[in-house]
C-alpha atoms as one frame of an Amber mdcrd trajectory, in Angstrom:
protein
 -79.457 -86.951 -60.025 -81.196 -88.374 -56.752 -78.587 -90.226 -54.256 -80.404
 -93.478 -55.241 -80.335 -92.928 -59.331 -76.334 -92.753 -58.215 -76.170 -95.627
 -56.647 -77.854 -97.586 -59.532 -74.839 -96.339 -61.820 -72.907 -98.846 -62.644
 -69.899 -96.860 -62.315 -71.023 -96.586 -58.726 -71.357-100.473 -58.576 -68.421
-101.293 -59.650 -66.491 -98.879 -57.425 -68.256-100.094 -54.393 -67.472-103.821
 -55.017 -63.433-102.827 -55.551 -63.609-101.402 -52.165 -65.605-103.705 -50.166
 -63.724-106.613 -51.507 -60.281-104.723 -51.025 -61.497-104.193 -47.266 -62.546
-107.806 -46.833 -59.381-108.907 -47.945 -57.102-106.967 -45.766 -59.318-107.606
 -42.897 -58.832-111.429 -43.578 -55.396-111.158 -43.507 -55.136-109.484 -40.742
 -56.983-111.728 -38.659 -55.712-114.493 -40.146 -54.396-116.807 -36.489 -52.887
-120.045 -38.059 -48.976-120.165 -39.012 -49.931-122.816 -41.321 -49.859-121.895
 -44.971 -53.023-122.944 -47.019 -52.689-125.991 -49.817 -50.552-124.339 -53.404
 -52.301-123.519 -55.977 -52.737-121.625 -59.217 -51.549-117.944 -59.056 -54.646
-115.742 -58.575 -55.715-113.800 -61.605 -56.247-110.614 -59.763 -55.247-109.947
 -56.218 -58.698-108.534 -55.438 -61.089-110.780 -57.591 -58.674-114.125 -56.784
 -59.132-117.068 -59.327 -61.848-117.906 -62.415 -63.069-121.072 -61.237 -62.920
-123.800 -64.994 -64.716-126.686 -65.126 -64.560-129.304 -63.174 -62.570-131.459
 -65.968 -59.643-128.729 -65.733 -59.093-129.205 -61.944 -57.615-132.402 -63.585
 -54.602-130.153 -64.747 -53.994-128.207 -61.431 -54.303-131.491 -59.473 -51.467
-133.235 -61.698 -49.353-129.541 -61.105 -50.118-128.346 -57.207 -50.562-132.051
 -55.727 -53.954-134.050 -54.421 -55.432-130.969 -52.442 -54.733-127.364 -53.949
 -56.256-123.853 -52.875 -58.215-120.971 -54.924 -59.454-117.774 -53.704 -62.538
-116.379 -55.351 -63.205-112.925 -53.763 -62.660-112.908 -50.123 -63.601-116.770
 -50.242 -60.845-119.629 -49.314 -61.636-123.129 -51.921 -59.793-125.847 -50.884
 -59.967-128.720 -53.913 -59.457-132.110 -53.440 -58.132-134.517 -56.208 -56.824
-137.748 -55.172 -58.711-140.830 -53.137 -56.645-140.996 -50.205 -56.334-137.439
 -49.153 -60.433-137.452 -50.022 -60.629-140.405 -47.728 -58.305-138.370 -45.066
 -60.286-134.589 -45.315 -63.774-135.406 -46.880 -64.796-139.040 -45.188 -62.315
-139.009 -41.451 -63.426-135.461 -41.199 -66.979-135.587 -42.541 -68.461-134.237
 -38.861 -66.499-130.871 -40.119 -67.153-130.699 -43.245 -71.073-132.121 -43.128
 -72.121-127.829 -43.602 -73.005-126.100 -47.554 -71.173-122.372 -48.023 -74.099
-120.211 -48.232 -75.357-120.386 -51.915 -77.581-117.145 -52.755 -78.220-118.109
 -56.163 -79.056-121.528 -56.639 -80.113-122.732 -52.652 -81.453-119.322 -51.187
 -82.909-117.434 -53.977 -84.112-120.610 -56.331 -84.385-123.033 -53.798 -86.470
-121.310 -51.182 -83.073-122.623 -48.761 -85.949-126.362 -49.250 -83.662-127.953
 -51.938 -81.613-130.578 -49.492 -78.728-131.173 -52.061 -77.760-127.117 -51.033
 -79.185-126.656 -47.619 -76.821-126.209 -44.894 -76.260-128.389 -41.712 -78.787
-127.201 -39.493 -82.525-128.023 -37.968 -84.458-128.152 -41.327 -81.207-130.318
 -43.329 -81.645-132.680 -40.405 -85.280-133.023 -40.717 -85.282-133.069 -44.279
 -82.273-135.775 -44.776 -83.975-138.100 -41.854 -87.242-138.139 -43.886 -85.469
-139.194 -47.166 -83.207-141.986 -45.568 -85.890-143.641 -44.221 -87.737-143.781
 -47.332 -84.203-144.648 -49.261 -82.433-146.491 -47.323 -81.719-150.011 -49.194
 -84.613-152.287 -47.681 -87.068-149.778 -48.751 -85.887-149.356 -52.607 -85.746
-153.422 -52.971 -89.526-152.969 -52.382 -89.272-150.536 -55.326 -87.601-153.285
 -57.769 -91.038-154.449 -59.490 -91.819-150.256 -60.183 -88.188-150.201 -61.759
 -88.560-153.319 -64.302 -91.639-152.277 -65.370 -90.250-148.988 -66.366 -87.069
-150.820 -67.931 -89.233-152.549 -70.151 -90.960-149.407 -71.641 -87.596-148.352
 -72.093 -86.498-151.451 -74.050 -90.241-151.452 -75.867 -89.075-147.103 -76.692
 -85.524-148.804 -77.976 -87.864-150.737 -80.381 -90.001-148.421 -81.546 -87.346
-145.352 -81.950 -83.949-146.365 -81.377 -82.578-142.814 -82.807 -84.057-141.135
 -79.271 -82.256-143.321 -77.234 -81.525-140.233 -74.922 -84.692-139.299 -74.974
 -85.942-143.011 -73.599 -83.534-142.531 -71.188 -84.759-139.536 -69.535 -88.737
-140.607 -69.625 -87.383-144.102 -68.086 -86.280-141.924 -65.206 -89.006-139.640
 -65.343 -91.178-142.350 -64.929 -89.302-144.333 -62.223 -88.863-140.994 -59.570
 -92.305-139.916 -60.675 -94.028-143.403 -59.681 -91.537-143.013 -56.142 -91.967
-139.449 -55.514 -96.300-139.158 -56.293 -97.519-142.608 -56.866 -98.163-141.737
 -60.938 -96.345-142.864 -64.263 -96.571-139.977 -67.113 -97.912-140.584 -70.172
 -94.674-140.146 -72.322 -91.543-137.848 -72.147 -93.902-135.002 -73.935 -96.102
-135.012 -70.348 -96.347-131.308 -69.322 -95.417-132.510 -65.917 -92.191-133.941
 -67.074 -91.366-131.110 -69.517 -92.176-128.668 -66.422 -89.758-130.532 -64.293
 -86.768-130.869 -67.000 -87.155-127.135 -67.378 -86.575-126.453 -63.873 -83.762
-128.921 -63.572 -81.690-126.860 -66.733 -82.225-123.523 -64.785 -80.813-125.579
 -61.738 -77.884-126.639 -63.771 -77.130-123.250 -65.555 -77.348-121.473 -61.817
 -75.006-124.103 -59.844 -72.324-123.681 -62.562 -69.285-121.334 -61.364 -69.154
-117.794 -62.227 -72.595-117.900 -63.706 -74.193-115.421 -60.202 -71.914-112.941
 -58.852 -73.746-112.689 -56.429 -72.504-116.071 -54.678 -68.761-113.903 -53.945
 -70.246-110.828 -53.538 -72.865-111.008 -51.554 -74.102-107.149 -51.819 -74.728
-107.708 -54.977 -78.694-109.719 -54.199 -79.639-105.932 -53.051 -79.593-104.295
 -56.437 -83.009-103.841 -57.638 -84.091-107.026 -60.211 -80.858-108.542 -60.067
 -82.578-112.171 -58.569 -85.947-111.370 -60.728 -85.126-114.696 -62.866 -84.225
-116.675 -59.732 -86.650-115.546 -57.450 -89.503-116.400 -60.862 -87.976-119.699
 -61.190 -88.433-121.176 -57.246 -92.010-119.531 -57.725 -92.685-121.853 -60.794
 -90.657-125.004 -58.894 -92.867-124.753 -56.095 -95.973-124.053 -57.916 -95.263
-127.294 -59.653 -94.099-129.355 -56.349 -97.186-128.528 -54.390 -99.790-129.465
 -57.250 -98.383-132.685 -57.397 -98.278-133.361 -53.944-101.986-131.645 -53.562
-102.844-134.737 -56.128-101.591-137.268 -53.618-103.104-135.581 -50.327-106.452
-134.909 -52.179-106.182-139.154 -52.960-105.739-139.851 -49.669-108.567-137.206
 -48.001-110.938-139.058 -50.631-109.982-142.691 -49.466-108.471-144.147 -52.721
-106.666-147.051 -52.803-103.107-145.224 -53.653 -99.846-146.850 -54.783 -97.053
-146.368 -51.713 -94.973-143.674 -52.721 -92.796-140.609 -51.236 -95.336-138.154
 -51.740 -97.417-141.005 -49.378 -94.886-141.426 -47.074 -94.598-137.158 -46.103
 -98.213-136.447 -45.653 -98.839-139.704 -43.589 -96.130-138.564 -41.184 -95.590
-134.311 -41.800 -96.239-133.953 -37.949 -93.939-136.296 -37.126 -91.438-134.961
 -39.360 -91.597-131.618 -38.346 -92.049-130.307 -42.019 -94.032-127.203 -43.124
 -96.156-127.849 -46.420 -93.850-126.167 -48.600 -90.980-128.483 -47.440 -92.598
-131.363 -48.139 -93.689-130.303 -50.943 -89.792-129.476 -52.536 -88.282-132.632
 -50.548 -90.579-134.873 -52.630 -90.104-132.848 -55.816 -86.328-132.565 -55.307
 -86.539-136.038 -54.925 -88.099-136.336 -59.326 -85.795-133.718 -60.056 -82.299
-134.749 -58.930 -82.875-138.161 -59.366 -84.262-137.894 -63.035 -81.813-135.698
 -64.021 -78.818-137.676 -62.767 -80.136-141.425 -63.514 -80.869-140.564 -67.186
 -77.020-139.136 -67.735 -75.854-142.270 -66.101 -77.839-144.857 -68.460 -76.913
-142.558 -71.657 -73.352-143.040 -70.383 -73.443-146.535 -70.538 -74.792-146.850
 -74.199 -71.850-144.471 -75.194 -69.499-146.602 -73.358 -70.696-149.605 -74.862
 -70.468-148.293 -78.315 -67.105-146.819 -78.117 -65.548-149.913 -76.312 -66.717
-153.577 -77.660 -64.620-155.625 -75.952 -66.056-154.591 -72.535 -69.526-154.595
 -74.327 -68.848-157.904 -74.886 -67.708-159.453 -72.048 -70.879-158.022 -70.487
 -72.745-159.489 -72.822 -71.081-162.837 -72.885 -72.225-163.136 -68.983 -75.859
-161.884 -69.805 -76.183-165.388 -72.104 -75.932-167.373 -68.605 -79.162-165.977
 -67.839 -82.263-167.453 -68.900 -84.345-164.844 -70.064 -84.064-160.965 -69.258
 -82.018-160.271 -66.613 -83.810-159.250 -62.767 -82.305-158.053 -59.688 -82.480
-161.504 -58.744 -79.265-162.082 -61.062 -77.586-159.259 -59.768 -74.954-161.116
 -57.781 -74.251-163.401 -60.720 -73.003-160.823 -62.685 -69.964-159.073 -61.543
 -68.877-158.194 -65.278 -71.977-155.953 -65.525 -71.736-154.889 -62.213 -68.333
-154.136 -62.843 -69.392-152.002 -66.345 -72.020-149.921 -64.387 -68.947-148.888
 -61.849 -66.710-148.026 -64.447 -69.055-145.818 -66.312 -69.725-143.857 -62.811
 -65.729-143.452 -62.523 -65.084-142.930 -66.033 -67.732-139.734 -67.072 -69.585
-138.923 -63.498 -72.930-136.938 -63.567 -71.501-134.763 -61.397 -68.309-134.441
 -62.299 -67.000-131.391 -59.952 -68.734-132.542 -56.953 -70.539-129.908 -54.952
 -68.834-127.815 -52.163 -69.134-128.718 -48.415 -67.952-125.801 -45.780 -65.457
-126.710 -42.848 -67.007-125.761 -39.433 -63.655-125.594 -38.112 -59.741-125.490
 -39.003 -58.692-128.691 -40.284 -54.986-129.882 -41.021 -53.617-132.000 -43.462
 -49.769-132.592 -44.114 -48.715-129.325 -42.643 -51.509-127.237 -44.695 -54.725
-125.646 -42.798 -57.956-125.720 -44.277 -59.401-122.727 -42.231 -62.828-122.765
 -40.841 -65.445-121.290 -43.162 -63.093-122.509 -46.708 -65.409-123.781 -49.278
 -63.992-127.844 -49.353 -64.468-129.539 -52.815 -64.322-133.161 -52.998 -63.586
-133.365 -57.032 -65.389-136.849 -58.538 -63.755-136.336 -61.544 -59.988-136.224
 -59.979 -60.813-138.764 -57.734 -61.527-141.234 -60.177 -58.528-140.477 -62.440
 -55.890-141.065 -59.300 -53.135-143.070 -61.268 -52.170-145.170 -58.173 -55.682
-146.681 -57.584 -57.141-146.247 -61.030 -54.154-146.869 -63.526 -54.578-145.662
 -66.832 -57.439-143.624 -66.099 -58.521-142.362 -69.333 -59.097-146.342 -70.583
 -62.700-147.328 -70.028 -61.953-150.672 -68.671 -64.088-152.474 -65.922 -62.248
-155.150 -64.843 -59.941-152.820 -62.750 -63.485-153.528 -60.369 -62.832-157.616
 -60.589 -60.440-159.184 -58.157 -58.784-162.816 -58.579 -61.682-164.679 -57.772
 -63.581-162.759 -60.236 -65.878-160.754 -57.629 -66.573-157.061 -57.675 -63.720
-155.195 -55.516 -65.555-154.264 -52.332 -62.836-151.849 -51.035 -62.418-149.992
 -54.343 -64.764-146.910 -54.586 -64.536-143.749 -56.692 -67.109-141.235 -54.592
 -69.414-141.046 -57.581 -72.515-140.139 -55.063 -70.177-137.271 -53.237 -68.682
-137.729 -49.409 -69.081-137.810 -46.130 -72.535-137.125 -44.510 -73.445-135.202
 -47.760 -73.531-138.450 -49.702 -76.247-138.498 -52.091 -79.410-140.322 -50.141
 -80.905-141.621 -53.080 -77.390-143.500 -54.203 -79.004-146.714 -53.679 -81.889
-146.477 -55.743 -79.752-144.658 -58.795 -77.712-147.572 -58.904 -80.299-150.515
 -59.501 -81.656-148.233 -62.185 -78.522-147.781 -63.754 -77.853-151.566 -63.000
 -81.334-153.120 -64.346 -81.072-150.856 -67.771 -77.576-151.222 -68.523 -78.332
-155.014 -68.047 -81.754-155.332 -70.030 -80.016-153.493 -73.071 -77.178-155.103
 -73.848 -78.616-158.717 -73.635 -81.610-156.869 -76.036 -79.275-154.940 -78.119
 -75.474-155.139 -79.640 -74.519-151.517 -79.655 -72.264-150.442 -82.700 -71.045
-146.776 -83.394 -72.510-145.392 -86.879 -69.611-145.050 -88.860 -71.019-141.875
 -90.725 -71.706-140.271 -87.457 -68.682-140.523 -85.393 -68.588-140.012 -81.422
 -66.785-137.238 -79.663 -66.559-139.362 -76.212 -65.653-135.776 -74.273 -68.867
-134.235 -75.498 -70.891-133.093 -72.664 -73.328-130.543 -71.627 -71.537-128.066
 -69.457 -74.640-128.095 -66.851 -73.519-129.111 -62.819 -75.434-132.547 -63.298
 -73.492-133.217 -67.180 -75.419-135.477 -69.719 -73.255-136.452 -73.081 -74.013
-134.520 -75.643 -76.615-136.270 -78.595 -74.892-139.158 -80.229 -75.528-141.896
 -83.166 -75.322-145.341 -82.537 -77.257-148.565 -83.463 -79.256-151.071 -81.632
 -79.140-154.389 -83.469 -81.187-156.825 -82.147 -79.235-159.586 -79.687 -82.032
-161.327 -77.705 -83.935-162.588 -80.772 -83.465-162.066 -84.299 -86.402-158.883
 -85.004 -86.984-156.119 -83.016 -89.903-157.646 -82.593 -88.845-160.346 -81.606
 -86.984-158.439 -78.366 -90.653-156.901 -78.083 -92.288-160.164 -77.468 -89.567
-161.525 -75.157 -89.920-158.473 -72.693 -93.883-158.803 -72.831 -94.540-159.942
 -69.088 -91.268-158.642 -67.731 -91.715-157.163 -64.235 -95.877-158.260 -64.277
């Protein structure tokens, strides 16, 4: 047997990671300079392998056991979790200069993301360049000039709730499909069946599958991205992703070398200014398709959410509904201030079942302390959405779906309440603003269209949910009955010039 047959055994493999992770360990401790202990936590599994890291729904449990900010080891890596609002206000906003950095991600950001994918890229040169070209083309100002692109898209959804009110996830995804396709290349697909969109969707599972815990070894032990065709899938799935992302920006530059008469869009926006911006072709090519592809993903989970709150609690489905009827007609942005009760729905909806319910993990670029605990430089810091929006002492009862905890006296929305639903710190989600008036303009349009009622033969599990990093609930029944007018039809011919 040649020396490098042996080291393909996986006998070999396995001895090789006991010892280098044994080694690791010991040399950690040893150099280990604060007299601070680290947050509690759970006791490790193994002392060499550390913790299994559970969904993001079960740091609930160790939160409520080990206190708002607990510790985990995963192989020679420190993860600090964080659980409550004002300890995520203390670490993960006061301290967001520290903690601004990704831990390295092999997987998902390096190996599938070509290290171009901004939601995993850490602090550095091509994050800064890549996060100042997508707040200036996000930033609030900018997506109000976006509302008209948005309406029209809500009403295809409503005319989709018409035609097949059974797909109503399905609507939801093409609405969103639609919307960050028109922003990101300046084109609306045909219908959720457009090989673009299917392309895309397919690339956003793999995402999901590869940023869940546990899923790559390779992420803790690092080694492990030299075995022969270990990262084959990976490495074949950022070839397809930015196969796809450069044809559809070729589209847009080809329009423009050609003198077209082009609708304003992302895409636009990066070629217009790429020397300015400092970005290489295939960066602006996966900042403008990151853009379709987290923003679809997360914006359709977030409108599904909202039907599935509205069916499984009526009483807030009604009050929202019994504000819509002060409107004339379907409501715009324009009526946005005048309704705090829907306002106050789409905020509890975030808090109550968040997209991205575990939050994704910043790295401290230096020790930080909290109450007499270090979290050491180079700890893996996890601001937990879920946990954060289930702390008893700002959101009592936290299980109950129940929107006017957002309302104060005078029956305004609660500026100073906030539950982190777009993440923390200088890692906040850039494209926050524009998931919100989506969320905001559907969740508005349907329920003055539509009274939604569970089907009582088909009853909803309200904790079923894909177990992807960006969650969507799992397929459920429920029935649109006409509100607006008396058909469906009827709704049809009342949404007719909306958003012309």
């Amino acid at each position: 047997m040649t020396l490098l047959e042996l080291l393909r055994q996986p006998e070999t493999i396995a001895v090789s990671v006991l010892c280098l992770t044994i080694l690791a360990i010991i040399h950690k401790r040893l150099n280990a300079k604060s007299t601070l202990p680290l947050p509690p936590g759970p006791p490790k599994d193994s002392w060499i392998f550390g913790n299994s890291i559970p969904a993001a729904l079960y740091f609930e449990e160790w939160t409520q056991e080990y206190g708002p900010v607990f510790s985990l080891r995963q192989g020679t890596n420190t993860i600090i979790v964080i659980g409550r609002l004002q300890a995520a206000i203390d670490i993960m906003e006061r301290e967001g200069a520290a903690l601004v950095d990704r831990p390295v991600s092999i997987s998902a950001g390096e190996t599938l993301s070509g290290g171009m994918r901004v939601l995993l890229t850490p602090a550095g040169e091509r994050f800064k360049r890549m996060r100042r070209a997508l707040h200036a083309h996000l930033q609030p100002r900018v997506v109000t000039s976006y509302g008209p692109t948005l309406m029209r898209a809500a009403r295809q959804h409503i005319f989709d709730l018409v035609d097949a009110p059974e797909r109503h996830q399905d609507h939801a995804k093409r609405y969103s499909a639609s919307v960050v396709m028109a922003l990101a290349y300046g084109k609306v697909p045909g219908s959720y069946e457009d090989p673009d969109v299917i392309e895309v969707n397919r690339c956003l599972t793999r995402l999901g599958v590869t940023l869940r815990p546990g899923v790559w070894r390779v992420d803790v032990y690092p080694f492990l991205r030299y075995i022969p065709g270990y990262l084959k899938e990976l490495k074949d799935g950022h070839a397809e992703e930015l196969g796809l992302f450069k044809r559809q920006l070729s589209v847009v530059k080809k329009q423009m070398e050609n003198g077209e008469s082009i609708p304003d869009s992302f895409g636009k926006y990066l070629l217009e200014r790429q020397q300015e911006l400092q970005l290489s072709d295939d960066e602006a090519s996966y900042l403008a398709g990151s853009m379709f592809g987290a923003g679809s993903d997360t914006t359709a989970s977030a409108i599904s959410v909202g039907v599935l709150a509205a069916a499984c609690y009526p009483e807030a489905h009604a009050r929202v509904r019994e504000e819509l009827d002060s409107v004339i007609g379907p409501p715009t942005f324009a009526d946005q201030d005048m309704l705090p009760q829907t306002n106050a729905f789409v905020l509890e909806s975030f808090r109550w079942r968040p997209v991205s319910a575990g939050g994704f993990a910043h790295k401290a670029t230096k020790d930080l302390i909290w109450q007499n605990y270090i979290i050491p430089k180079g700890a893996s810091v996890i601001g937990n959405v879920w946990s954060v929006g289930r702390d008893p002492v700002v959101f009592p009862d936290p299980e109950k779906f129940d929107p006017q905890r957002w309302i104060n006296e005078d029956g305004k929305i609660r500026e100073e309440l906030k539950a982190f639903t777009f993440g923390f710190g200088r890692r906040v989600c850039p494209g926050q603003h524009m998931a919100s008036a989506s969320v905001y303009i559907n969740t508005a349009l349907i329920q003055w269209a539509f009274t939604i009622k569970k089907d009582p033969s088909s009853p909803i599990d309200e904790w079923a949910f894909t177990e992807s990093a960006n969650t969507h609930p799992m397929p459920f029944k429920v029935f649109f009955e006409p509100r607006a007018a008396k058909t469906l039809e009827g709704i049809r011919d009342l949404m007719e010039d909306y958003g012309t």
